[in-house]
C-alpha positions in Angstrom: 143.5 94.3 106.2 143.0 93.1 110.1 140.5 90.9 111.1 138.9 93.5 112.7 139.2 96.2 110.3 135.6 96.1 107.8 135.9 97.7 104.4 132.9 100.1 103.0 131.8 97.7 100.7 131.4 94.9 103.4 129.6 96.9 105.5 127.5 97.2 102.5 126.9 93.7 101.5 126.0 93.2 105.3 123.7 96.2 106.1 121.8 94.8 102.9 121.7 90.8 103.7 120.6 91.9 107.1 117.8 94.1 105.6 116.7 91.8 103.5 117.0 88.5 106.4 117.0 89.9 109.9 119.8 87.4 110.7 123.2 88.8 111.3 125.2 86.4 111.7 123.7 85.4 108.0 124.4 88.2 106.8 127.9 88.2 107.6 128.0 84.4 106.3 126.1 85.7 103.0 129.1 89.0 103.2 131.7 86.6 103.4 130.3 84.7 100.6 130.1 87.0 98.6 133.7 88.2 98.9 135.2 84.6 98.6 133.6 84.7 95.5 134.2 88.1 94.3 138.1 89.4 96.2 138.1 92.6 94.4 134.3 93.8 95.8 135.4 97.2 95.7 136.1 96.9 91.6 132.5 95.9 91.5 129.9 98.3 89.2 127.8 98.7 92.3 124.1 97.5 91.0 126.5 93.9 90.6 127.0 93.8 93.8 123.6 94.6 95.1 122.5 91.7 93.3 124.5 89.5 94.7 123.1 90.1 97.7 119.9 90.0 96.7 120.5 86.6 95.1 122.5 85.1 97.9 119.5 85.9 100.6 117.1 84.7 98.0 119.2 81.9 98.3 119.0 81.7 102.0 115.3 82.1 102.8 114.3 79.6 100.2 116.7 77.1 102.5 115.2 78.4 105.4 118.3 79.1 106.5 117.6 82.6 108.5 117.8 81.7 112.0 116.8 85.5 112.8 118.9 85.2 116.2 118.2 87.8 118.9 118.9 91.6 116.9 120.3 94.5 117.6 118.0 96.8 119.4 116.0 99.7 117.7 113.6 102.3 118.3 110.2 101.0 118.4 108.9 102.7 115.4 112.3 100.7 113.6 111.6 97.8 114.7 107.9 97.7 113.8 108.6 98.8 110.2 111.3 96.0 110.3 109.2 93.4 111.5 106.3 94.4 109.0 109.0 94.9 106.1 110.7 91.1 107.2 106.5 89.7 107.0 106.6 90.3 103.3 107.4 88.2 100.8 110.8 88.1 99.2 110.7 90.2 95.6 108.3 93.1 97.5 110.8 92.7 100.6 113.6 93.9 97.9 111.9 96.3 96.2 110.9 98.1 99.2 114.4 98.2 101.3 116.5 98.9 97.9 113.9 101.8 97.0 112.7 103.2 100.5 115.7 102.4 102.6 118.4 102.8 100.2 116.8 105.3 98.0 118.3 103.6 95.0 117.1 104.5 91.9 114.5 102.5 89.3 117.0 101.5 87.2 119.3 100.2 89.4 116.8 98.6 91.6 115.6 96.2 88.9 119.2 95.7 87.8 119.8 94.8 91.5 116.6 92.1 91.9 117.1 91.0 88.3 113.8 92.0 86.5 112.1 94.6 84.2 111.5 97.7 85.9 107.6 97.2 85.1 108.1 93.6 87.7 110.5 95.8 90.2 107.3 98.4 90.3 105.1 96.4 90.8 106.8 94.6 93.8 107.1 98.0 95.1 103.9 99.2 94.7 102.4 96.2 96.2 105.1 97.0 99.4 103.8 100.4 99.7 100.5 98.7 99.8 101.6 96.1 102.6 103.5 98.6 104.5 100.8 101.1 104.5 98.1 98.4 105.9 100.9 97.2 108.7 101.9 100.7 109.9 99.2 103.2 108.5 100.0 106.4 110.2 103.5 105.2 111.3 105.1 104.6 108.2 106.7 107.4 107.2 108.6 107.3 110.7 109.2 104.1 110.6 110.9 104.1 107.3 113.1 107.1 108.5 113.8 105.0 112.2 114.9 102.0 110.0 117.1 103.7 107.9 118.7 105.9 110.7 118.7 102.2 112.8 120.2 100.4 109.8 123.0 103.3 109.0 124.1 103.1 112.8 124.0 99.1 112.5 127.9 98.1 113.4 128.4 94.9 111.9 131.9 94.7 112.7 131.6 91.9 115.4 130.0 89.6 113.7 131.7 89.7 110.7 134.8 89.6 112.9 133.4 86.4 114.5 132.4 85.2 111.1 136.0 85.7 110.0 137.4 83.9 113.0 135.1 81.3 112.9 136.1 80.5 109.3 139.8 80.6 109.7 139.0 78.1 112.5 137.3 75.7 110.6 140.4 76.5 107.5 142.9 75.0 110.4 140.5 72.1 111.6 140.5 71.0 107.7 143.9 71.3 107.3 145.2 69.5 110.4 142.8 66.7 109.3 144.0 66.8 105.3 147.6 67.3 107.3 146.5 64.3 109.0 145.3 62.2 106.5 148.1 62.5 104.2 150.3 61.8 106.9 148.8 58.7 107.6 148.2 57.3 103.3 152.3 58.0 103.2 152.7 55.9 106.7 150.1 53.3 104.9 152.8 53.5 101.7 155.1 53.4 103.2 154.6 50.4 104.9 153.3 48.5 102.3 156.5 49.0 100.3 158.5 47.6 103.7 156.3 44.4 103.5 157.2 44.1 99.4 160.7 43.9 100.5 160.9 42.1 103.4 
């Protein structure tokens, strides 16, 4: 695989972490993650891997870690769903993007979040609720805009950058292990001189 090159289940991870932060650069930190951890992603029962996500974002908004840098631009009636979908709390948040943006089905939406389908329906039924008072009218389009927006999404350049930013930081810890070594066999080395002298 190139650096450049993004497999189908990356681009999944990623189209989900930024759903569910509206940070991409964390979602490709929270995609490369989640690979580190998991090489064979592609192996993975689907629902597995979802949750993943779901936990490692969890994971990041309780650290307050989403930056939510400048995004991608979308139609308006995208971006307003976004912003209202983004206001909500987290377990409504993931109900509503694994259920109305990725159409997933009941089961596999409370396998992905972790809890009962009677606790997955209820965060979904209260994100219909939210939704509906943010957008009224709008909300059908909307939820079509941000699932067209989101499917078009390339997150190839920042998970490109991600990768070369972490190879980068693999070198700078190496040189300085490199370094450090380097020096404790000097620092040996010349201890044994002063034994024999």
């Amino acid at each position: 695989m190139t650096s450049g090159e993004i497999l189908p289940h990356e681009r999944r991870v990623w189209r989900l972490a930024y759903l569910l932060t509206g940070d991409t650069d964390g979602a490709a930190a929270l995609a490369a993650r989640v690979s580190r951890s998991h090489p064979d992603l592609a192996a993975m029962e689907p629902a597995l891997l979802d949750r993943m996500v779901v936990q490692e974002a969890r994971i990041l908004a309780a650290r307050g870690a989403t930056s939510r840098p400048a995004r991608p631009p979308m139609p308006a009636d995208a971006t307003r769903a976004f912003d209202a979908a983004l206001a909500m709390p987290r377990q409504p948040l993931e109900a509503w993007v694994l259920t109305r943006l990725d159409d997933l089905d009941p089961l596999r939406v409370c396998r992905a979040m972790d809890c009962s389908r009677t606790a997955a329906a209820r965060h979904l039924a209260a994100a219909d609720e939210q939704m509906k008072g943010r957008l009224a009218e709008h909300l059908d389009r909307g939820i079509v805009a941000l699932r067209a927006a989101a499917d078009a999404l390339d997150p190839a350049p920042t998970i490109t950058r991600r990768r070369e930013n972490d190879r980068a930081a693999d070198k700078r810890r190496q040189i300085i292990l490199t370094g450090g070594a380097a020096i404790a066999i000097l620092g040996i080395a010349l201890a044994v001189l002063k034994m024999l002298v």
